[in-house]
N, CA and C atoms as a LAMMPS dump frame, in Angstrom:
ITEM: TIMESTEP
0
ITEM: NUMBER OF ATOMS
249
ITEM: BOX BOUNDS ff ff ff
-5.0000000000000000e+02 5.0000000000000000e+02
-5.0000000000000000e+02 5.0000000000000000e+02
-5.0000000000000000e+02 5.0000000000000000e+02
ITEM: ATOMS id mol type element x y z
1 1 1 N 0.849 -1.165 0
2 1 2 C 0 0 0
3 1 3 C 0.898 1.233 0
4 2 1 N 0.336 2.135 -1.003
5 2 2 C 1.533 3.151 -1.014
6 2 3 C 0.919 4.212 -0.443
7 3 1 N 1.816 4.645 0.714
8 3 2 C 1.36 6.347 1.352
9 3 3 C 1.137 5.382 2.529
10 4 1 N 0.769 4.33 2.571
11 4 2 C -0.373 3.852 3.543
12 4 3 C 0.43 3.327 5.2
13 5 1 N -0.287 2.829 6.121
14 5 2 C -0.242 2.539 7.427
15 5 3 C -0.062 1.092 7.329
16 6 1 N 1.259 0.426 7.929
17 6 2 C 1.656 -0.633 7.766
18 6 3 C 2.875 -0.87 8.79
19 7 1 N 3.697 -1.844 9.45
20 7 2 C 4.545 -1.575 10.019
21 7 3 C 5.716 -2.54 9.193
22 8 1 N 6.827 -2.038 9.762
23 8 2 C 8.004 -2.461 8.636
24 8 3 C 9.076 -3.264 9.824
25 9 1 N 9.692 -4.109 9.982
26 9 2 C 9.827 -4.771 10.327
27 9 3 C 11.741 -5.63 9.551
28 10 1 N 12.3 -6.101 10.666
29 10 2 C 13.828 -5.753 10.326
30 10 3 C 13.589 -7.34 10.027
31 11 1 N 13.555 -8.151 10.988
32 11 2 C 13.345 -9.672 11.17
33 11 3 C 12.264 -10.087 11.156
34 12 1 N 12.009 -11.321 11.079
35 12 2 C 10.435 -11.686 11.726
36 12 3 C 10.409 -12.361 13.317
37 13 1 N 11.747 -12.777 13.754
38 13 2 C 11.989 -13.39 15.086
39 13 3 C 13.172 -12.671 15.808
40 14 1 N 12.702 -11.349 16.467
41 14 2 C 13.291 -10.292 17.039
42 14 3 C 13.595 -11.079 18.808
43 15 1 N 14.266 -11.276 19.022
44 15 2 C 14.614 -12.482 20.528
45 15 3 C 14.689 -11.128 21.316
46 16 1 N 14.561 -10.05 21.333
47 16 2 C 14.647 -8.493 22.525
48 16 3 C 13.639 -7.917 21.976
49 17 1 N 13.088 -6.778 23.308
50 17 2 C 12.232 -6.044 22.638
51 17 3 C 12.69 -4.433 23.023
52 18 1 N 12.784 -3.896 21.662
53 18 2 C 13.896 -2.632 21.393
54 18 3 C 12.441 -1.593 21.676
55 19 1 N 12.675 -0.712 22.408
56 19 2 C 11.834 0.652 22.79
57 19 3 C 11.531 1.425 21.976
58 20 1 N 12.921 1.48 20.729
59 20 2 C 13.1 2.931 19.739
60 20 3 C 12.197 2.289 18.424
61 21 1 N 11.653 3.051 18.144
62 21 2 C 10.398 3.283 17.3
63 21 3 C 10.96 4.497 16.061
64 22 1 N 11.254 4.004 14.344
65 22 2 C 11.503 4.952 13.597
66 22 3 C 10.277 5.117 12.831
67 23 1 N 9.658 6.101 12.721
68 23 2 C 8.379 6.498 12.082
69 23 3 C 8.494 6.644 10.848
70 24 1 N 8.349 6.4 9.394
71 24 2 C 8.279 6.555 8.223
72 24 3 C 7.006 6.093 7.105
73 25 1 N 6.6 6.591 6.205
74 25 2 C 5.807 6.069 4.943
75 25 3 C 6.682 5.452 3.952
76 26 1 N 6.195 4.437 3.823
77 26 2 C 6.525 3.799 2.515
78 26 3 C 6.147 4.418 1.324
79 27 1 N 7.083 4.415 0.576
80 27 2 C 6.816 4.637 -1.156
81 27 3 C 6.986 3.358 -2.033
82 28 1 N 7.503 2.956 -1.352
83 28 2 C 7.282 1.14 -2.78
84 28 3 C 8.288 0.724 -1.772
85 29 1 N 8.451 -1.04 -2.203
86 29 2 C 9.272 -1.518 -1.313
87 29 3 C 10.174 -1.79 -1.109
88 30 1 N 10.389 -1.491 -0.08
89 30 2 C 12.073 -1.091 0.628
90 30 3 C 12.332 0.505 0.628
91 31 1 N 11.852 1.046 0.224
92 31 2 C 11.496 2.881 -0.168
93 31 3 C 10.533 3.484 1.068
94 32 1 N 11.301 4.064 1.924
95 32 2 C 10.664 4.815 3.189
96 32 3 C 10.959 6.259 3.301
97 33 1 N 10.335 7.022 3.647
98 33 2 C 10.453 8.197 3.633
99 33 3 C 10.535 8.681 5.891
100 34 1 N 11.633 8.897 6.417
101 34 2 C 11.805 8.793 7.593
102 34 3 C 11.167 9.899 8.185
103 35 1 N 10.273 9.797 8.81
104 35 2 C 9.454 11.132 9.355
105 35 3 C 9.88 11.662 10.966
106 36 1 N 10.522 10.451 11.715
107 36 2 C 11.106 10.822 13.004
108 36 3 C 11.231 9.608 13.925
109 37 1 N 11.251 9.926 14.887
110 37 2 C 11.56 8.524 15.88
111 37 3 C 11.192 9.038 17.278
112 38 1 N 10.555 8.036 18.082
113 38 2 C 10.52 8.091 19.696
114 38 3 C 10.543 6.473 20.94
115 39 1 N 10.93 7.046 21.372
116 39 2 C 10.949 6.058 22.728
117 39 3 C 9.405 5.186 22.903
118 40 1 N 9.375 4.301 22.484
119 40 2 C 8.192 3.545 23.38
120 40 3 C 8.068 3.26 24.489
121 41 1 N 7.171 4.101 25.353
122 41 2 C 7.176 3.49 26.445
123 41 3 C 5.62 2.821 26.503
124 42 1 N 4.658 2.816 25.856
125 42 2 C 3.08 2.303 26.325
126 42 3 C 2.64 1.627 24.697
127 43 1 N 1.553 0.581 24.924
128 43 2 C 1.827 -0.323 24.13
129 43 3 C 1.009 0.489 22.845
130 44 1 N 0.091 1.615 22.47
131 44 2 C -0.063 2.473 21.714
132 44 3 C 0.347 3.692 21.073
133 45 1 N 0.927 4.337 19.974
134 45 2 C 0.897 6 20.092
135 45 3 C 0.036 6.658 20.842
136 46 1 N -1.691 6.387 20.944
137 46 2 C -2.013 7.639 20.935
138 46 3 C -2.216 7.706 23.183
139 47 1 N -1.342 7.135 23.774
140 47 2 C -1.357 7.176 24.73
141 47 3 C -0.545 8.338 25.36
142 48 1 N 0.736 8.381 25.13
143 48 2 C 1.584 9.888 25.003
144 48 3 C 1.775 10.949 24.197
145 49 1 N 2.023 11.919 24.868
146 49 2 C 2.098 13.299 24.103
147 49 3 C 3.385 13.351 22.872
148 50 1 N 4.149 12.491 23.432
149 50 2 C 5.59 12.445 22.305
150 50 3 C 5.253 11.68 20.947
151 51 1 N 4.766 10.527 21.608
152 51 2 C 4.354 9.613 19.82
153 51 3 C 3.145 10.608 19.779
154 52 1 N 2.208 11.371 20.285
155 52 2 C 0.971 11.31 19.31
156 52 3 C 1.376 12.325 18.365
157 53 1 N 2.921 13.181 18.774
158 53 2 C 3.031 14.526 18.564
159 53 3 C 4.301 13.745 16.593
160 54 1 N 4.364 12.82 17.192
161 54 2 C 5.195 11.704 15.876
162 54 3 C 4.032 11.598 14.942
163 55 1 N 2.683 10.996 15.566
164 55 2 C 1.847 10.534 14.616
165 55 3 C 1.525 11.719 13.907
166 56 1 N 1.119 12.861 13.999
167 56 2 C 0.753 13.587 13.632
168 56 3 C 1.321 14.201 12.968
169 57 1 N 2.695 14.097 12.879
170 57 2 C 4.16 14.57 11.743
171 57 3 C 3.777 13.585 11.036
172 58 1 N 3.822 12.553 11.08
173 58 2 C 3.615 11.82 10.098
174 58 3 C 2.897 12.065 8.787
175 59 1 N 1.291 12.435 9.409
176 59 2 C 0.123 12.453 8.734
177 59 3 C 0.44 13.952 8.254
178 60 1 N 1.273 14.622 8.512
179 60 2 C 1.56 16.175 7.928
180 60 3 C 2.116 15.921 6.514
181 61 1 N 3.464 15.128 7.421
182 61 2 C 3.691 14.736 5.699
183 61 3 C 3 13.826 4.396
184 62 1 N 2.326 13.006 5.354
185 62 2 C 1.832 11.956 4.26
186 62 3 C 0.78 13.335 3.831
187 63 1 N 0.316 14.131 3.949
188 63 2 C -0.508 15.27 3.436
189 63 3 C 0.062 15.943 2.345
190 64 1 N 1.412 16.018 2.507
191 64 2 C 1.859 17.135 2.196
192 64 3 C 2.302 16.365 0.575
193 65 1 N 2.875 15.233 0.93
194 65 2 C 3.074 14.13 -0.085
195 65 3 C 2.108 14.253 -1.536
196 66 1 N 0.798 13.688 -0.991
197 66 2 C -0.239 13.629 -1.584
198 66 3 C -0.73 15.027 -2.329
199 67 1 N -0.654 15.739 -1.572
200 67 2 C -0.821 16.955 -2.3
201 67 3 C 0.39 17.523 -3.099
202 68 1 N 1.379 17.153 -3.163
203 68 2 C 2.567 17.605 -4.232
204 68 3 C 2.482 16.287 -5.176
205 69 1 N 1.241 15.187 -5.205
206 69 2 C 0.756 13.838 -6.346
207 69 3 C 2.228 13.012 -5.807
208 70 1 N 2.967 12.725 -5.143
209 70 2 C 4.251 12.148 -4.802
210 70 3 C 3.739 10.843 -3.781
211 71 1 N 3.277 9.571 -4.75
212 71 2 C 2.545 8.531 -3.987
213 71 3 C 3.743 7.243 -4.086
214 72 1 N 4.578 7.507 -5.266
215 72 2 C 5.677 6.387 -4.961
216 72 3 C 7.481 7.127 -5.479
217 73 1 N 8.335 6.254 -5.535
218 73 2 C 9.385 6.741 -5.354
219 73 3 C 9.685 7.156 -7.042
220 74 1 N 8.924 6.976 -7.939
221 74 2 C 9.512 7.807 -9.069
222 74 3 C 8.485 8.954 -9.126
223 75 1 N 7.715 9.692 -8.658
224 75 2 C 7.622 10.749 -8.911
225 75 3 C 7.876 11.559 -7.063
226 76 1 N 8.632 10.716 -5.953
227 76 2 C 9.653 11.553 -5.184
228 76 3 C 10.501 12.109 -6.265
229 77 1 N 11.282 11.155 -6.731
230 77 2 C 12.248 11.66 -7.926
231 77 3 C 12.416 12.799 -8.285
232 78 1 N 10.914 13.181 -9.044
233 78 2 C 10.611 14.002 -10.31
234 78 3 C 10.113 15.046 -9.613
235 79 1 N 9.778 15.153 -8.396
236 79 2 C 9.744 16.531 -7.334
237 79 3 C 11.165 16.573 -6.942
238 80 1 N 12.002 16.094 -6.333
239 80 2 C 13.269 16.421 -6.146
240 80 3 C 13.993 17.076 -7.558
241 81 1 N 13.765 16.869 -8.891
242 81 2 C 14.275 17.226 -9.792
243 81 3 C 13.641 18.342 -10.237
244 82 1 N 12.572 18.759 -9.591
245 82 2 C 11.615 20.177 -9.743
246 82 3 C 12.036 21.219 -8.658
247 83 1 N 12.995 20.73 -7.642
248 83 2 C 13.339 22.141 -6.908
249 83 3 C 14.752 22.833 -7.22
């Protein structure tokens, strides 16, 4: 799903469980666009002020994306080659 809400994932059998959380949209796969990072501490975002303040960068950009038509990584491209 491109633009879309999905989680991305290093391994499938992670033996620790790591706190740090990197926030990004996918543009096709393996193609992420890094929007920020925070500490997990509770088993949701919208429980703290720090991730909800992540989620919501997120959805700025995935806005901002969509509205410059930039839904996968060749027309990121072709906006990077427009500034």
């Amino acid at each position: 799903m491109i633009l879309g809400r999905e989680k991305a994932r290093l391994k499938k059998n992670i033996h620790h469980v790591s706190w740090l959380r990197i926030y990004a949209l996918k543009l096709s796969s393996g193609i992420y666009i890094i929007t920020g990072g925070a500490i997990k501490l509770t088993a949701t975002m919208q429980e703290r002020e720090h991730t909800l303040n992540e989620l919501a960068k997120m959805e700025k950009v995935r806005q901002f994306l969509l509205d410059e038509h930039i839904i996968d990584d060749e027309s990121f491209i072709e906006y990077l080659k427009e500034l």
